[in-house]
Each structure stands twice: as structure tokens, then as C-alpha cells.
PDB file of N, H, CA, C and O in Angstrom:
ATOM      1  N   UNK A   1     167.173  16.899 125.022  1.00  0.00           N
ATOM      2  CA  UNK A   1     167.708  16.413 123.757  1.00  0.00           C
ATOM      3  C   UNK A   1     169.117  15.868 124.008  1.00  0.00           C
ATOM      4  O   UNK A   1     169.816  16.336 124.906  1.00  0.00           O
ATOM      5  N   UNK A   2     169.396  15.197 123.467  1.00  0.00           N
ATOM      6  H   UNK A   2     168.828  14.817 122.737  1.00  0.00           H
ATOM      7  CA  UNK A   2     171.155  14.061 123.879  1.00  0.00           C
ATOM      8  C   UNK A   2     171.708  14.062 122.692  1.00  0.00           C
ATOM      9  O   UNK A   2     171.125  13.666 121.684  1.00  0.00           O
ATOM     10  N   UNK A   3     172.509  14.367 122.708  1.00  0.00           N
ATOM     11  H   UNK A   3     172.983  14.689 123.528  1.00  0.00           H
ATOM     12  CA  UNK A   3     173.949  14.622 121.295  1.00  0.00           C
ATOM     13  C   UNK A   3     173.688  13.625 120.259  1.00  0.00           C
ATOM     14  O   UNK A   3     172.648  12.974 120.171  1.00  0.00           O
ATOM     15  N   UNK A   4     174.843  13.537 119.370  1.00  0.00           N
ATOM     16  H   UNK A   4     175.688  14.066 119.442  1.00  0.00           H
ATOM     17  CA  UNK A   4     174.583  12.622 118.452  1.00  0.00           C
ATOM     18  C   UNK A   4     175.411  11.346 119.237  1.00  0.00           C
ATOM     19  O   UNK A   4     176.204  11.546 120.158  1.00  0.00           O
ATOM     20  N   UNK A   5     175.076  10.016 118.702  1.00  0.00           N
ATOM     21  H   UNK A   5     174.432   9.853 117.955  1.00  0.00           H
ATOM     22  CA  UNK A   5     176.034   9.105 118.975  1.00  0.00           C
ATOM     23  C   UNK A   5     177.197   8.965 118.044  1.00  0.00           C
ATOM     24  O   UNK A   5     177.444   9.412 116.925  1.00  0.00           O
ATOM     25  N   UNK A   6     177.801   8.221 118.855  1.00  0.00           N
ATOM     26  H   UNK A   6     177.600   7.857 119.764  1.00  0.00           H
ATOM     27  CA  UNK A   6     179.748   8.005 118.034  1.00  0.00           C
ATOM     28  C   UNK A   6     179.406   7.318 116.713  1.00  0.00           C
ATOM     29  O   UNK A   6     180.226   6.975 115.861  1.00  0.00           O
ATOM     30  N   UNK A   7     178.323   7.194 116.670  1.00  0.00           N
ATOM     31  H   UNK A   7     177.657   7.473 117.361  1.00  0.00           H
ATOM     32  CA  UNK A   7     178.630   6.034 115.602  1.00  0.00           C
ATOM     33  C   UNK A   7     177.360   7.004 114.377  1.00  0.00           C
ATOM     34  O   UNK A   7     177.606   7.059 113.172  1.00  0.00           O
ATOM     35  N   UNK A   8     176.663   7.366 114.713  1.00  0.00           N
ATOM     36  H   UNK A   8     176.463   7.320 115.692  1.00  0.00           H
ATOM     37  CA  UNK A   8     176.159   8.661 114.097  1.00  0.00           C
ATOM     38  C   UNK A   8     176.901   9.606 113.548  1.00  0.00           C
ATOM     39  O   UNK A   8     176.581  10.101 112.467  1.00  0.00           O
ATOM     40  N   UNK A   9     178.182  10.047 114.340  1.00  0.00           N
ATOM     41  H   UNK A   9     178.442   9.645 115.219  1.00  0.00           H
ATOM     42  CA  UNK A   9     179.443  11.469 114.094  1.00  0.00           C
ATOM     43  C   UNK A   9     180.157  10.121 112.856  1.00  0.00           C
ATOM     44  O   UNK A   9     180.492  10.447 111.717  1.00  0.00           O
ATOM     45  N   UNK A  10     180.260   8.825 113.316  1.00  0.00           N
ATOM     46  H   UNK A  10     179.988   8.561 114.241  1.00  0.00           H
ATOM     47  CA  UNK A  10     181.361   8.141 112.080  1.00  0.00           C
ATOM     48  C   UNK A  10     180.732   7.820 110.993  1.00  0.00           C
ATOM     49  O   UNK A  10     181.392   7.459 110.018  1.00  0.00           O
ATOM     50  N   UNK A  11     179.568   7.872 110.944  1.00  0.00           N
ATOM     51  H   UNK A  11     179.032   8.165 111.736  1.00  0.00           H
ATOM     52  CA  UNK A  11     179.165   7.948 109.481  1.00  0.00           C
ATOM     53  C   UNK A  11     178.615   8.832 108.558  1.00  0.00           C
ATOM     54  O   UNK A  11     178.088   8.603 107.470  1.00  0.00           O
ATOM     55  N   UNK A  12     178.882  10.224 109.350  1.00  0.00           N
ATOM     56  H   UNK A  12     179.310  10.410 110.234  1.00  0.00           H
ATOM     57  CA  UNK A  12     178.615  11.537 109.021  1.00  0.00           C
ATOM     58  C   UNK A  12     180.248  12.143 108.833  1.00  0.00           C
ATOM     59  O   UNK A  12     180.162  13.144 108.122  1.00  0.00           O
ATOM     60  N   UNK A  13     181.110  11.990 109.063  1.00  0.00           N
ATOM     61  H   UNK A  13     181.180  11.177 109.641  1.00  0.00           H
ATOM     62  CA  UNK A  13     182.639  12.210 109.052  1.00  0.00           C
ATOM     63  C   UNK A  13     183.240  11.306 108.130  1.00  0.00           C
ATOM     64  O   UNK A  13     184.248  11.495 107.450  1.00  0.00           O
ATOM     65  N   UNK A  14     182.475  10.260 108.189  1.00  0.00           N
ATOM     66  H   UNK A  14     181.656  10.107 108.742  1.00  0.00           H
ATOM     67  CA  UNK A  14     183.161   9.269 106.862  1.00  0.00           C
ATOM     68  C   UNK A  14     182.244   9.832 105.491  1.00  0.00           C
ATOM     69  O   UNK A  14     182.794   9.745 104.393  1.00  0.00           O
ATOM     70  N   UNK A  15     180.823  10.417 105.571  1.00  0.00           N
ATOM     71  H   UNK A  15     180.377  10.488 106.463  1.00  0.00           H
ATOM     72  CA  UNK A  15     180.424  11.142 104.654  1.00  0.00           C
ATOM     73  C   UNK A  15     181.224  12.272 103.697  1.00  0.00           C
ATOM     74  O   UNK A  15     181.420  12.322 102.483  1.00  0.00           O
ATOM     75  N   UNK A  16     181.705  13.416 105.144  1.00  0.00           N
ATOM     76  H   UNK A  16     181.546  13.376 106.131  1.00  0.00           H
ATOM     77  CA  UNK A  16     182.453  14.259 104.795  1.00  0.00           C
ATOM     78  C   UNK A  16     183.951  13.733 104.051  1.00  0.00           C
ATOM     79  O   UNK A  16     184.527  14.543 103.325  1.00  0.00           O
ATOM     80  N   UNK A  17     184.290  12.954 104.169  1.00  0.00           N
ATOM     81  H   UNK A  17     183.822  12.296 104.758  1.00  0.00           H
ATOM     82  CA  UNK A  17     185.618  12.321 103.745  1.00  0.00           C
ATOM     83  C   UNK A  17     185.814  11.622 102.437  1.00  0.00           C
ATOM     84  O   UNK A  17     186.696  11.659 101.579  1.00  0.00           O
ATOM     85  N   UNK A  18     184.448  10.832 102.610  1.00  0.00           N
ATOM     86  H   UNK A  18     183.731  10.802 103.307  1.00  0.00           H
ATOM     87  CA  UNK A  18     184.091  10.656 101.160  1.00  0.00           C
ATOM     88  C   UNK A  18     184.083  11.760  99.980  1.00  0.00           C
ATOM     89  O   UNK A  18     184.825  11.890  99.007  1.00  0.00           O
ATOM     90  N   UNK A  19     182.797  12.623 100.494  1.00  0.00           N
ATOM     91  H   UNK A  19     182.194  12.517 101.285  1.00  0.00           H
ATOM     92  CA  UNK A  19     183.018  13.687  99.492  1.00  0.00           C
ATOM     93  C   UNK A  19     183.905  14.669  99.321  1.00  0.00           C
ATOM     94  O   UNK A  19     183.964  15.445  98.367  1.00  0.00           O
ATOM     95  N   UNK A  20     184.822  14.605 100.570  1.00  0.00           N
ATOM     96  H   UNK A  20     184.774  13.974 101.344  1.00  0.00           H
ATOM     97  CA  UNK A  20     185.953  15.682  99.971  1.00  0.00           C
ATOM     98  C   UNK A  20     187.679  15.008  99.247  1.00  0.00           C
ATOM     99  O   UNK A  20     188.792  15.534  99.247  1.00  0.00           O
ATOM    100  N   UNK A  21     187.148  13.531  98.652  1.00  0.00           N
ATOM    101  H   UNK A  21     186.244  13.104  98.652  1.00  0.00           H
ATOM    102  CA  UNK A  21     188.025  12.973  97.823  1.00  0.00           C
ATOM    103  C   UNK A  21     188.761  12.084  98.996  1.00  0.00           C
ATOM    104  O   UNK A  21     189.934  11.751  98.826  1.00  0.00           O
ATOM    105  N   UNK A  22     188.323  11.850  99.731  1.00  0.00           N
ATOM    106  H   UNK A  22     187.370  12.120  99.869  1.00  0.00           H
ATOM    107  CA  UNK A  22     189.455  11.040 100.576  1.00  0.00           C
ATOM    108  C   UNK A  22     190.596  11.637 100.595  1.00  0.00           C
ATOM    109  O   UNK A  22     191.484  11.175  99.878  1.00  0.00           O
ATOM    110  N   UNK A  23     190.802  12.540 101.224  1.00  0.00           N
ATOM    111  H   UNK A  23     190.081  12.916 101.806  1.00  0.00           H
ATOM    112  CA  UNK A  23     192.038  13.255 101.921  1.00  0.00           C
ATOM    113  C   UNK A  23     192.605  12.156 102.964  1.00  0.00           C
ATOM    114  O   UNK A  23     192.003  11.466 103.788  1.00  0.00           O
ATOM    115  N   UNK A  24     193.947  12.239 102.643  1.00  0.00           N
ATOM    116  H   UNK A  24     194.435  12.799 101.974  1.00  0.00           H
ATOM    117  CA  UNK A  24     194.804  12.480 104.051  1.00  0.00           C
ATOM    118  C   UNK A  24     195.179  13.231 105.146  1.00  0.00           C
ATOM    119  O   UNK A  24     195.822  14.243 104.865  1.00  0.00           O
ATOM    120  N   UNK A  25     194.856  12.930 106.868  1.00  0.00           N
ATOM    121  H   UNK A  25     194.333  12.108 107.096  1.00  0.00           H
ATOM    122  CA  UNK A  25     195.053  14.063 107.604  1.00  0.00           C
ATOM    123  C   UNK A  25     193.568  14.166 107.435  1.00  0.00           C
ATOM    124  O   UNK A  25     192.710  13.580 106.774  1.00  0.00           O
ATOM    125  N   UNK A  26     193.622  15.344 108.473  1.00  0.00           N
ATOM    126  H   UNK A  26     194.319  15.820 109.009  1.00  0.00           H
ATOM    127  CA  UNK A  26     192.626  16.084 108.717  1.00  0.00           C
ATOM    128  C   UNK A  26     191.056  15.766 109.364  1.00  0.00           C
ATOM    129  O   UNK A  26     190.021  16.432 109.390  1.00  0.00           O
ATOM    130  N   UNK A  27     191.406  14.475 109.841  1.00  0.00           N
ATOM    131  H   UNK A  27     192.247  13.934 109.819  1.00  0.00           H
ATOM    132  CA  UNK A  27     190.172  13.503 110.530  1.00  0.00           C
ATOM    133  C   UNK A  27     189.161  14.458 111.455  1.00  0.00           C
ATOM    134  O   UNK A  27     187.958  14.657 111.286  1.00  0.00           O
ATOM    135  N   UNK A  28     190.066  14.995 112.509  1.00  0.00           N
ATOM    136  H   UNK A  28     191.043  14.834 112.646  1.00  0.00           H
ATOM    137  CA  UNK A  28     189.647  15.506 113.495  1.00  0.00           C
ATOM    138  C   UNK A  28     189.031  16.607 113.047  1.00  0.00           C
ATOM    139  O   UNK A  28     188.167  16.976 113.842  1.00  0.00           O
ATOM    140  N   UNK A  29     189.142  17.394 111.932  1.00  0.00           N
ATOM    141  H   UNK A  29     189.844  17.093 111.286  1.00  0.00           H
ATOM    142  CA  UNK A  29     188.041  18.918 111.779  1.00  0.00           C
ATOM    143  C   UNK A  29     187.149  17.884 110.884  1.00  0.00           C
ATOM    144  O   UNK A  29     186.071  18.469 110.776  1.00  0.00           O
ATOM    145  N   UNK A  30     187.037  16.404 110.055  1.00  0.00           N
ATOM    146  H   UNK A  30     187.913  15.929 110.143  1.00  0.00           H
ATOM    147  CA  UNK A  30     185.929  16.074 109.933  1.00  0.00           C
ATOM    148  C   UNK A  30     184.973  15.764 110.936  1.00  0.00           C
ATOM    149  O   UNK A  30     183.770  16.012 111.002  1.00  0.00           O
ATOM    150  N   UNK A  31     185.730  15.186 111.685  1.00  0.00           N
ATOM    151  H   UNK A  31     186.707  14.984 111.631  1.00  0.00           H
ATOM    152  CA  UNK A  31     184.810  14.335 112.937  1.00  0.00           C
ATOM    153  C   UNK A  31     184.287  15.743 113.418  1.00  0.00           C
ATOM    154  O   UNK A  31     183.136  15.863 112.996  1.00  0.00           O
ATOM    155  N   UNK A  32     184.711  16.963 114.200  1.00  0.00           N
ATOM    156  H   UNK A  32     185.646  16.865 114.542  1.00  0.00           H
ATOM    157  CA  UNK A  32     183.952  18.226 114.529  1.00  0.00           C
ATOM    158  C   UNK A  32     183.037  18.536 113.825  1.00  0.00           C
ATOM    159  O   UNK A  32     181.934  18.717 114.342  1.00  0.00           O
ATOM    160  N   UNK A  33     183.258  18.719 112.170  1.00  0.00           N
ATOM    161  H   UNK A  33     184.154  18.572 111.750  1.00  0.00           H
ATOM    162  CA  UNK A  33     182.237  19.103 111.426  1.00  0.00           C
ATOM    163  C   UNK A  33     181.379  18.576 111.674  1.00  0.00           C
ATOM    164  O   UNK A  33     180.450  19.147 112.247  1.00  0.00           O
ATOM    165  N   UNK A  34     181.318  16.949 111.265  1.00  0.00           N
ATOM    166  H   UNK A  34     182.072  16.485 110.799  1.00  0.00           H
ATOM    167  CA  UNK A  34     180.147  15.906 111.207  1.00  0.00           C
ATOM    168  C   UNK A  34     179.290  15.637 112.796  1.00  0.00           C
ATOM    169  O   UNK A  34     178.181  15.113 112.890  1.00  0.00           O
ATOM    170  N   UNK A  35     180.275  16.231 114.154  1.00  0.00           N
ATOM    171  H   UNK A  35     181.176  16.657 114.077  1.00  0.00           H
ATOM    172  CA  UNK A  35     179.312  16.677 115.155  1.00  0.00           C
ATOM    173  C   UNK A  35     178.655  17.575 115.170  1.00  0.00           C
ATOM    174  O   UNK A  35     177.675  17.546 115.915  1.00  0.00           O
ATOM    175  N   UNK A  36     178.901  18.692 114.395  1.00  0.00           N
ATOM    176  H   UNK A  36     179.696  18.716 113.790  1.00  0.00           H
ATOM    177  CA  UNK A  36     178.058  19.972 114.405  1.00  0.00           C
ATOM    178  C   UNK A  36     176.989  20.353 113.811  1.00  0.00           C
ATOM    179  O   UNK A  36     176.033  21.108 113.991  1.00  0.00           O
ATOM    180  N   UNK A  37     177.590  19.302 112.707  1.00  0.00           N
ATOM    181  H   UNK A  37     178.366  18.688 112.561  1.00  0.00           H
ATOM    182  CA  UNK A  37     175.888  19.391 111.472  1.00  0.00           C
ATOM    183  C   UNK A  37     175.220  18.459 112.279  1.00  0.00           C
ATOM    184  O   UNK A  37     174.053  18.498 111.888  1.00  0.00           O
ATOM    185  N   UNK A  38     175.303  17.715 113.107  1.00  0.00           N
ATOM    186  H   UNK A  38     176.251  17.683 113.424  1.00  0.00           H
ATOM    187  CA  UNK A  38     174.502  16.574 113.226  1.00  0.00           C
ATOM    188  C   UNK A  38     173.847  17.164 114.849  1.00  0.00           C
ATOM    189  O   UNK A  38     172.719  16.796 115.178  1.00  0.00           O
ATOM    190  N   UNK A  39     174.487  17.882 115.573  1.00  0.00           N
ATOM    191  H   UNK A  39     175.403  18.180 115.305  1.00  0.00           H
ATOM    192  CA  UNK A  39     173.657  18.580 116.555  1.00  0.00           C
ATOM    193  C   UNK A  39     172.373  20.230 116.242  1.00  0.00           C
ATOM    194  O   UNK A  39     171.392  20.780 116.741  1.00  0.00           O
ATOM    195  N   UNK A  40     173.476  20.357 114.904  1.00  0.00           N
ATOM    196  H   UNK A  40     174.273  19.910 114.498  1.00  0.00           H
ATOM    197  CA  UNK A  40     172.452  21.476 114.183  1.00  0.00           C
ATOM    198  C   UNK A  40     171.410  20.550 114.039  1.00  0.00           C
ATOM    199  O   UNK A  40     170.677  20.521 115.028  1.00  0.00           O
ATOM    200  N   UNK A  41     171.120  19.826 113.185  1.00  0.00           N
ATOM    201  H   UNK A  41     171.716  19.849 112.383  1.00  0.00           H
ATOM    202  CA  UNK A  41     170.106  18.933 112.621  1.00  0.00           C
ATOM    203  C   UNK A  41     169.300  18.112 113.619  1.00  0.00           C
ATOM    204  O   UNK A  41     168.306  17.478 113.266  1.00  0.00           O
ATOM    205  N   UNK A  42     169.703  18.136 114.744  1.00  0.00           N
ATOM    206  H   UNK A  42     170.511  18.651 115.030  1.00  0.00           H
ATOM    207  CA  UNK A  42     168.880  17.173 115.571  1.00  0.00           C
ATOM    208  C   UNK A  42     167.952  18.565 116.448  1.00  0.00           C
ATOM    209  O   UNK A  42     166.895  18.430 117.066  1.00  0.00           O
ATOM    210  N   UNK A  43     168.636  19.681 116.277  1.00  0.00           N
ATOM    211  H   UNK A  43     169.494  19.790 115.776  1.00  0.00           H
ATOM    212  CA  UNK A  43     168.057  20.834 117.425  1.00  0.00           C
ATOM    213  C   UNK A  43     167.184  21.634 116.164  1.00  0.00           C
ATOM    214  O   UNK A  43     166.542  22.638 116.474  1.00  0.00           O
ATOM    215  N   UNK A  44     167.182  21.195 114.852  1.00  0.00           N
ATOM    216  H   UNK A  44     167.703  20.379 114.599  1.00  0.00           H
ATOM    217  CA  UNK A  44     166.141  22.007 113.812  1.00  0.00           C
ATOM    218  C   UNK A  44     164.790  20.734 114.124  1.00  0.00           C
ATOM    219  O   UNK A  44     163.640  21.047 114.433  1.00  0.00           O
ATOM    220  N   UNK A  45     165.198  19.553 113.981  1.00  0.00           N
ATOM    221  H   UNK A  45     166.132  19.298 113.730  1.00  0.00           H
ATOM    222  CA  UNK A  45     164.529  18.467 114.098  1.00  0.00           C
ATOM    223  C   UNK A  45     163.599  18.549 115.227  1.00  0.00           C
ATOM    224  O   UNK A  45     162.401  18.290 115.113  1.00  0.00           O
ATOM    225  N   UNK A  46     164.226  18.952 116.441  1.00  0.00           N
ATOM    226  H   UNK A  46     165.199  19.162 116.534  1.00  0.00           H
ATOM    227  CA  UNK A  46     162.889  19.179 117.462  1.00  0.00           C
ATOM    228  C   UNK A  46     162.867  18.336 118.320  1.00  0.00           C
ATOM    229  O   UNK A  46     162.782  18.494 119.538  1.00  0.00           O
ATOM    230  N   UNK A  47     162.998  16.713 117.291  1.00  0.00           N
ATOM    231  H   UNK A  47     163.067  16.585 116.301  1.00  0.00           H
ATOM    232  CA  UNK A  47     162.747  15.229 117.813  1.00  0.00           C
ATOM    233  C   UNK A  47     163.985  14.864 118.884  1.00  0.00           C
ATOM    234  O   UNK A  47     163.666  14.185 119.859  1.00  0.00           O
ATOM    235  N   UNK A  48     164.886  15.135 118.796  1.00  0.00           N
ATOM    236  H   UNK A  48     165.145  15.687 118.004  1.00  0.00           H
ATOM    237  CA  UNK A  48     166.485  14.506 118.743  1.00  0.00           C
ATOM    238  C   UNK A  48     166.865  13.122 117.772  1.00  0.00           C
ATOM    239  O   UNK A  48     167.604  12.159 117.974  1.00  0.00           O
ATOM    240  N   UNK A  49     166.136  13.452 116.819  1.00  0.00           N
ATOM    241  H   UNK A  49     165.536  14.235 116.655  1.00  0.00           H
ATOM    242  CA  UNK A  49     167.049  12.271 115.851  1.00  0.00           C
ATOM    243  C   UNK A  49     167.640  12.945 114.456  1.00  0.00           C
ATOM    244  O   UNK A  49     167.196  13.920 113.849  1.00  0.00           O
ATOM    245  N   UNK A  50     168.505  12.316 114.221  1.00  0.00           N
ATOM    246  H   UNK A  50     168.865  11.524 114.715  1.00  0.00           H
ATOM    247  CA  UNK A  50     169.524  12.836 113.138  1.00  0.00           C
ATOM    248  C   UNK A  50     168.843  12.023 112.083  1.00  0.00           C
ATOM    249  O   UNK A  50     168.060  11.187 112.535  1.00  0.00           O
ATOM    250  N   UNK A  51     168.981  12.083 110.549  1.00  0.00           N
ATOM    251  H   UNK A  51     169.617  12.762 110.183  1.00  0.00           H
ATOM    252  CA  UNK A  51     168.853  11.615 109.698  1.00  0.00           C
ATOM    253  C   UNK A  51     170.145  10.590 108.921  1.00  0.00           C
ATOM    254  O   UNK A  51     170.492  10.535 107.741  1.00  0.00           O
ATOM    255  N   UNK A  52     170.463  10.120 109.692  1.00  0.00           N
ATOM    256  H   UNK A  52     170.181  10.165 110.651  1.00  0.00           H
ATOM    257  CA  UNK A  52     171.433   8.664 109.105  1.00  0.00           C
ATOM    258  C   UNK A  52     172.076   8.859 107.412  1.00  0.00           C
ATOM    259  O   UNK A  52     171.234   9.047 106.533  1.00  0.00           O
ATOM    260  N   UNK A  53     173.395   8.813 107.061  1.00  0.00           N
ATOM    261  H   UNK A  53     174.078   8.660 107.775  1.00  0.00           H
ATOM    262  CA  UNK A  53     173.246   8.296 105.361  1.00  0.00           C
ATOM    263  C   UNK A  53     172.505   9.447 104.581  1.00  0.00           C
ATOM    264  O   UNK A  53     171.835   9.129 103.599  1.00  0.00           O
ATOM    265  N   UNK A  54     172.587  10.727 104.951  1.00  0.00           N
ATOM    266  H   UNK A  54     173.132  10.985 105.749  1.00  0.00           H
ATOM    267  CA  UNK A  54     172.669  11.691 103.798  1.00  0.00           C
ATOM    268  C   UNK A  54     173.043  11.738 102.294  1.00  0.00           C
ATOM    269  O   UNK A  54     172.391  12.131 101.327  1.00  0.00           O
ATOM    270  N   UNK A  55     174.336  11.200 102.394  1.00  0.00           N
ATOM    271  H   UNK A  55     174.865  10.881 103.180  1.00  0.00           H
ATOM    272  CA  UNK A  55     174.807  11.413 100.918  1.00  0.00           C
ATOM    273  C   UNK A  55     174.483  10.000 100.439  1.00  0.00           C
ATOM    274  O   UNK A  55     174.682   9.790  99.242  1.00  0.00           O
ATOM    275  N   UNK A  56     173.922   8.802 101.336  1.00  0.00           N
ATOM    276  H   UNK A  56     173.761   8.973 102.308  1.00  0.00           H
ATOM    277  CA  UNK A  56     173.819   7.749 100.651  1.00  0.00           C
ATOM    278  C   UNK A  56     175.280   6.681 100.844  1.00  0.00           C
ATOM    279  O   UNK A  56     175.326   5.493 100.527  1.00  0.00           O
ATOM    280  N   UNK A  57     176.230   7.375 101.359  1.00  0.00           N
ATOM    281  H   UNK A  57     176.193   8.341 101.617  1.00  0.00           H
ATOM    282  CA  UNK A  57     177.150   6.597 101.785  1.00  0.00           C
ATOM    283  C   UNK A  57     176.846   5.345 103.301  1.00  0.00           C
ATOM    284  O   UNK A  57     176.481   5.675 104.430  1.00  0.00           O
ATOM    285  N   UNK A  58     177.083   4.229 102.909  1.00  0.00           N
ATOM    286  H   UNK A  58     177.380   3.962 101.993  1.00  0.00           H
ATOM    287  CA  UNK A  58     176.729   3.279 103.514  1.00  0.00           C
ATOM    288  C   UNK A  58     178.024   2.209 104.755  1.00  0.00           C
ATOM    289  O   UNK A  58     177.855   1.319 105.588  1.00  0.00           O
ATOM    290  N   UNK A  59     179.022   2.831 104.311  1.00  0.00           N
ATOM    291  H   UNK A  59     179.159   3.554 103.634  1.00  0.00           H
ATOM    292  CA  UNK A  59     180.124   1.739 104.988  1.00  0.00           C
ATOM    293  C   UNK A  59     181.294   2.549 105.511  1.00  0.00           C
ATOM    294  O   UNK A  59     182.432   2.714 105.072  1.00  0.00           O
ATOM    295  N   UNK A  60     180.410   3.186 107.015  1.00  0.00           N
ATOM    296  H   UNK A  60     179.486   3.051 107.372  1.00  0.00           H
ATOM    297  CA  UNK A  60     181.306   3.982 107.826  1.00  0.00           C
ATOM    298  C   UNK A  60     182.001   3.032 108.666  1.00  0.00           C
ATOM    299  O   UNK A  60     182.596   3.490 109.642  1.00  0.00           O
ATOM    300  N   UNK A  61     182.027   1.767 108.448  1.00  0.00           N
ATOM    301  H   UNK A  61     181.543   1.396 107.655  1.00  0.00           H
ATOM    302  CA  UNK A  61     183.277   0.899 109.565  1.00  0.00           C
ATOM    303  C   UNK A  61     184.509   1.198 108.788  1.00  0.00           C
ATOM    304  O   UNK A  61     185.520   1.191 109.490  1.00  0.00           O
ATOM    305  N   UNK A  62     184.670   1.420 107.726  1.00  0.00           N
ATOM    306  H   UNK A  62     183.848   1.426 107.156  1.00  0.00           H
ATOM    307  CA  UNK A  62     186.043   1.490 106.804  1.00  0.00           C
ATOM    308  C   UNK A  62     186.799   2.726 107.689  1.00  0.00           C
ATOM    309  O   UNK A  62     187.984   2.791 108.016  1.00  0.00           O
ATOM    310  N   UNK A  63     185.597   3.771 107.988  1.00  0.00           N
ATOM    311  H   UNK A  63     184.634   3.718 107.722  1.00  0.00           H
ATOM    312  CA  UNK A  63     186.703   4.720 108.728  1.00  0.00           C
ATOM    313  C   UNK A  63     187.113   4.716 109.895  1.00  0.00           C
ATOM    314  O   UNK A  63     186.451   4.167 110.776  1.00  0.00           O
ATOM    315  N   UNK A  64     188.445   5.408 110.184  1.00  0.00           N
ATOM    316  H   UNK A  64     188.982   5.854 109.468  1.00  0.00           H
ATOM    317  CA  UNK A  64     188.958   5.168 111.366  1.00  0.00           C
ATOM    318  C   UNK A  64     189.563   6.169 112.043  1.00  0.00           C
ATOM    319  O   UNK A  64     190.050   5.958 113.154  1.00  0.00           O
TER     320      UNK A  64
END
């Protein structure tokens, strides 16, 4: 099974960011979070694929 990709963790971290009001700061315990759910989820999965766009948020290039 192979991790998530970078670009998988940035639109799962721009998820988290979204929903926690767009904070300032604090990127880096999103980006961890959004690796951890997303290696939880790929090792419940079985497959190794993550499920993309959870909350429906669509425009993780905005984050940085």
C-alpha cells in the first residue's frame, strides 16, 4: 500500500481549513491531520485509494 499523494494531503488540509473557518497559522497540524485521516482511510479501504473531496470542497490550489 503507498501513502497518500501531496496533492491528496492538499485537498484534505485545505478541507480541514475550510471547515475550521479559515484560521491563520497552524498549516502544518492541518497538513499532519489531513495525512493521517487519509492513511487511516486508505489502510480501512484495503484498496490504497483515498476518497477525494469529502466535504465537497473543490479548489485546493488556493491553498498554500
Amino acid at each position: 500500500m503507498t501513502g497518500p499523494t501531496e496533492q491528496e494531503i492538499r485537498t484534505r488540509a485545505y478541507e480541514l481549513w475550510k471547515d475550521a473557518g479559515e484560521p491563520h497559522g497552524n498549516m502544518d497540524q492541518l497538513w499532519y491531520q489531513a495525512e493521517k485521516e487519509l492513511l487511516a482511510r486508505k489502510a480501512a479501504n484495503g484498496n490504497g485509494e483515498a476518497r477525494p473531496g469529502l466535504n465537497g470542497h473543490r479548489d485546493p490550489a488556493t491553498f498554500q
